[in-house]
TORVEXSE-351622 format. One record per residue (C-alpha): x, y, z; residue in one letter. Coordinates in Angstrom, 2 decimals. Layout:
BEGIN
X; Y; Z; a
...
***
This chain:
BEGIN
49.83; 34.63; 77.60; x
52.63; 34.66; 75.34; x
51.90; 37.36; 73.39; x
51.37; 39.39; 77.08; x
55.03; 38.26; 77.99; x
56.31; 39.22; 74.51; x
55.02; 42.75; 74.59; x
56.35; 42.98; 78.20; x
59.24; 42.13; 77.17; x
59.38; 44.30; 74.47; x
58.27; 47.28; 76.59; x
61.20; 46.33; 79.09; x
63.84; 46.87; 76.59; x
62.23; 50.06; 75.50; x
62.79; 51.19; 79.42; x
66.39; 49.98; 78.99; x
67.20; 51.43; 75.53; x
65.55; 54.85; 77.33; x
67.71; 54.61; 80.42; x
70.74; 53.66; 78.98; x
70.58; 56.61; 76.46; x
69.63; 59.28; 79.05; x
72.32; 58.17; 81.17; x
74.84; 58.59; 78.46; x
73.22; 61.63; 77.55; x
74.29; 63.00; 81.24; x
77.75; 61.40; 80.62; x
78.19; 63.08; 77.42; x
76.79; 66.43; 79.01; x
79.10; 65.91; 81.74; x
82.28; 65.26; 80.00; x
81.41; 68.44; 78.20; x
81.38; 70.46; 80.65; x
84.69; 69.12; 82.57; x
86.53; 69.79; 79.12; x
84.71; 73.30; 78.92; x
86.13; 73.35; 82.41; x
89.42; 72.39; 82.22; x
89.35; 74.82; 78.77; x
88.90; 77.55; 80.87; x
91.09; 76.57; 83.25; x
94.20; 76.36; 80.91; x
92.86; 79.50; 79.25; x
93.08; 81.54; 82.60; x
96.65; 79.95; 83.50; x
97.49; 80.68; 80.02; x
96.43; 84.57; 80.62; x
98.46; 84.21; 83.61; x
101.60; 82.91; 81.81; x
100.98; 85.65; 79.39; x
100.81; 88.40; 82.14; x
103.99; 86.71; 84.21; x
106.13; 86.68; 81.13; x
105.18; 90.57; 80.08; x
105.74; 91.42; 83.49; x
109.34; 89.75; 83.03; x
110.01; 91.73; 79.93; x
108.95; 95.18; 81.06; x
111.09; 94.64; 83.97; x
113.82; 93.45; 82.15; x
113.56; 96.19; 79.75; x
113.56; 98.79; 82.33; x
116.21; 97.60; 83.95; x
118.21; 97.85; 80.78; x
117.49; 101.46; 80.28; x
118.05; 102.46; 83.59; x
121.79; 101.03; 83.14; x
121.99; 102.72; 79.79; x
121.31; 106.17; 81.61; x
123.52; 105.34; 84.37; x
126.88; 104.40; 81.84; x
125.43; 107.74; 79.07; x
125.52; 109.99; 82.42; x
129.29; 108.35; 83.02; x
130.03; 108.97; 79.62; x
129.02; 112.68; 79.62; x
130.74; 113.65; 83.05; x
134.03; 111.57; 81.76; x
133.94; 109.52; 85.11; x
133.37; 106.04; 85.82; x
131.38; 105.40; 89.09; x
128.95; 102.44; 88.69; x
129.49; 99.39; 90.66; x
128.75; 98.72; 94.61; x
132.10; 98.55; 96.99; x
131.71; 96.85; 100.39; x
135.25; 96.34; 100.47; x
135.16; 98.59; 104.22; x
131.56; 98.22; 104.87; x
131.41; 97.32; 108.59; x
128.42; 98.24; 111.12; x
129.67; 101.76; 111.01; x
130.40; 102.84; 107.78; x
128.35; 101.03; 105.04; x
128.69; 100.14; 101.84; x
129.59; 102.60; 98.63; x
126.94; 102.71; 96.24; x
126.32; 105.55; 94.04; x
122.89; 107.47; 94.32; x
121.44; 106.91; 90.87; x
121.47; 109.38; 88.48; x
117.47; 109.57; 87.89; x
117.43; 110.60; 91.39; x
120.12; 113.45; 90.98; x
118.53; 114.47; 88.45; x
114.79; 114.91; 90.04; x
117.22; 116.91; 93.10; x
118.88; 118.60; 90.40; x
115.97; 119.89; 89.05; x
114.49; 120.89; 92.45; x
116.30; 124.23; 92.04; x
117.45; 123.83; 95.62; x
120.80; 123.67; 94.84; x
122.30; 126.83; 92.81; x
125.21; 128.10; 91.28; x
127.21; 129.58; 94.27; x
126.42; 127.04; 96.83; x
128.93; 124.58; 98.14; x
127.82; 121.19; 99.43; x
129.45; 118.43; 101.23; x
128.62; 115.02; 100.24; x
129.45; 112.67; 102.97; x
130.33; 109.34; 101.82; x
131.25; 110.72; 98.23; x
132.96; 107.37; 97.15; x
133.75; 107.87; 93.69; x
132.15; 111.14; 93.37; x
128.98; 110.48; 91.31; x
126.88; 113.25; 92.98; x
129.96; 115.75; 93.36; x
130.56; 115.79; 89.67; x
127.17; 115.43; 88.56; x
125.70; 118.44; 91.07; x
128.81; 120.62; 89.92; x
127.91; 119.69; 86.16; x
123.97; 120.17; 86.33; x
123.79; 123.36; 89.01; x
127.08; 124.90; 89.01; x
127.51; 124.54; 92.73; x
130.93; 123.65; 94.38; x
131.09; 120.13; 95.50; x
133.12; 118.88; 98.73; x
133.42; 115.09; 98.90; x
134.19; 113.57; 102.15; x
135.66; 109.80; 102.09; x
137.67; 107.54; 104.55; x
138.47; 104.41; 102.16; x
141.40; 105.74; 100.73; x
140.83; 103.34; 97.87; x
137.90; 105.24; 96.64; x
138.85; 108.58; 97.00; x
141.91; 107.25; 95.01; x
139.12; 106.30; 92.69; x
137.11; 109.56; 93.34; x
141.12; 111.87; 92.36; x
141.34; 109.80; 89.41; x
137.71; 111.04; 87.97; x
138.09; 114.77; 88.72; x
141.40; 114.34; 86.39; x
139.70; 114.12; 83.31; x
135.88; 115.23; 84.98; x
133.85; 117.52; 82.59; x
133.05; 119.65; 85.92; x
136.20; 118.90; 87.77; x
136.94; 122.65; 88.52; x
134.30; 123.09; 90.92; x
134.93; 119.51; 93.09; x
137.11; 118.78; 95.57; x
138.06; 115.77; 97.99; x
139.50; 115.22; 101.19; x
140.20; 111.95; 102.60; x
139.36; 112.35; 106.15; x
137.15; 110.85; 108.55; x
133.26; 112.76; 108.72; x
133.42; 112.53; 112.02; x
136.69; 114.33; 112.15; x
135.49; 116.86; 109.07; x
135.85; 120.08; 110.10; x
132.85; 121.90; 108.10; x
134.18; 125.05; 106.27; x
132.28; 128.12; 106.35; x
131.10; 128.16; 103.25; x
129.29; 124.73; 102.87; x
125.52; 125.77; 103.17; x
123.99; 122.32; 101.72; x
125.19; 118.55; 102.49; x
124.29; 115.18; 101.00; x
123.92; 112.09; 102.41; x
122.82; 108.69; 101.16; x
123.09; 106.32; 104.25; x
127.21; 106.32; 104.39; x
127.34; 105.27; 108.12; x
125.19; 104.26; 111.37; x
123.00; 106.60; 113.74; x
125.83; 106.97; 115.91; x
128.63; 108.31; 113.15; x
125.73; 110.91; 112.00; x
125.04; 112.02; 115.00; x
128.80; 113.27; 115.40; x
128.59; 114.45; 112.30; x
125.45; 116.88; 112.51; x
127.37; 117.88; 115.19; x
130.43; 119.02; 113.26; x
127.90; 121.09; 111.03; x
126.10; 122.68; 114.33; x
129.70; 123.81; 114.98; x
130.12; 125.11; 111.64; x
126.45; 126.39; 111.97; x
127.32; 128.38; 115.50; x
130.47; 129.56; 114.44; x
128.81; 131.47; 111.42; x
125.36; 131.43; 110.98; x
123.61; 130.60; 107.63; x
121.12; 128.95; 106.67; x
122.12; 125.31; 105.72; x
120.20; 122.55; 103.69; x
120.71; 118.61; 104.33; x
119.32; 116.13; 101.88; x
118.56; 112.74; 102.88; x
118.39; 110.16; 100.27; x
116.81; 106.80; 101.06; x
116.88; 107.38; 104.68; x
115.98; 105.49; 106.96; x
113.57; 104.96; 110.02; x
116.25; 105.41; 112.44; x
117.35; 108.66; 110.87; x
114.49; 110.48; 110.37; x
113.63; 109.69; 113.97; x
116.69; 111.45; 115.33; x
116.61; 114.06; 112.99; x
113.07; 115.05; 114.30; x
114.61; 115.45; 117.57; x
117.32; 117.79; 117.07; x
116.63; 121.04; 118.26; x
118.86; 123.08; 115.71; x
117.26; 120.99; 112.85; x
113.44; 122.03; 110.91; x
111.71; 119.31; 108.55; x
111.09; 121.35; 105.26; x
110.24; 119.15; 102.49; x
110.63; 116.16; 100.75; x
111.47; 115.31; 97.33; x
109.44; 111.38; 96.16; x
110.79; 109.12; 94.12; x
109.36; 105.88; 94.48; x
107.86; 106.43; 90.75; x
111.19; 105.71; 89.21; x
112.12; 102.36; 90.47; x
109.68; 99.21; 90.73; x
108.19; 98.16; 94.02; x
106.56; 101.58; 95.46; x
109.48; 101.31; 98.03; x
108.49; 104.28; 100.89; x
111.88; 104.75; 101.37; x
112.61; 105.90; 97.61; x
112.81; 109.69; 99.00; x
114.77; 112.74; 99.58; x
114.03; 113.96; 102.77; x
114.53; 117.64; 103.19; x
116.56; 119.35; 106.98; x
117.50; 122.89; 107.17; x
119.67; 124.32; 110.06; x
118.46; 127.99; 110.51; x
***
């Protein structure tokens, strides 16, 4: 009988010694794979960290080129025209910022605009796209401007302008513009509300009625509001437009030239 209970015993600690080891077996397996887990895990938020901070730098680095073109353009013309002026900006007339010059320079390239044209550029500010258009196509430039701050700004650039020959500025109201007969393209890059342009495609139907040419209007960044209305003028054909959501970040629709003749 005692040697029975012995070996019982014996064979009951086995059991133990083969449970106990199993079970830490699991444990062990188990730990391993939560640290392969959390391994992964902090590998993938590390690839993440790695893409954010890439990400950062391209965008930072683009951003830096695109204001070394904008101040070597500057440089070039002899102007200065960077900077954003809502000095005046109301719910009417909104705020000066200059179309940028990698846009100009996709228009420019267009071949739309040519030597012997004259275009009005409502809004004109400090001139950027009179001087530059004048520079790059040869055309005659008219820039139209009511803050009388900026087309102070706009007289002091064409003093010492590369093209400033071929540009000229009045400081009048658009609305109150009267379009000469020679201006056959204009330029516009949002400078006031629905209601101003529709005043003001007025004043070139005038112009348009008075002597009849054929005139081009290009529409940077426009908007919903003015496209709509556009499409609804009688007087007024869609004819192209020019994309340019490639050279900015975001694949913003609106990153267009949008393309009206009168004819």
């Amino acid at each position: 009988m005692t040697q029975k209970r012995s070996a019982g015993c014996a064979l009951a600690q086995r059991r133990n010694m083969s449970q106990a080891t199993a079970l830490g077996a699991r444990m062990c397996s188990d730990s391993v794979k939560n640290m392969s887990a959390y391994a992964d895990q902090n590998h993938a938020l590390g690839l993440t960290d790695v893409r954010l901070e890439l990400s950062r730098r391209w965008v930072m680095k683009s951003e830096r080129n695109k204001a070394k073109n904008e101040e070597q353009w500057d440089k070039l013309l002899h102007i200065h025209t960077t900077g954003r002026d809502d000095s005046k900006a109301d719910q009417f007339r909104y705020p000066y910022e200059p179309t940028p010059y990698s846009v100009l320079q996709r228009l420019a390239n267009e071949g739309l605009i040519r030597k012997g044209d004259t275009l009005i550029d409502y809004g004109c500010g400090k001139g950027r796209v009179d001087f530059f258009l004048s520079y790059q196509t040869k055309c005659h430039t008219i820039g139209v401007e009511y803050d009388e701050r900026l087309y102070e700004k706009a007289m002091e650039n064409r003093a010492g302008a590369v093209s400033a020959g071929r540009v000229s500025f009045e400081l009048v109201d658009a609305v109150q513009f009267l379009v000469p007969e020679q201006v056959d393209c204009a330029y516009f890059f949002n400078p006031f509300s629905l209601e101003i342009l529709q005043k003001v495609i007025a004043r070139l139907l005038e112009s348009y009625y008075a002597c009849p040419r054929k005139i081009r209007l290009f529409f940077y960044y426009p908007s919903d509001e003015y496209i709509s209305y556009l499409m609804s003028v009688d007087e007024l054909m869609f004819v192209d437009e020019i994309p340019c959501m490639d050279l900015f970040e975001g694949n913003n629709p609106r990153e267009r030239i949008v393309i009206f003749e009168v004819e």
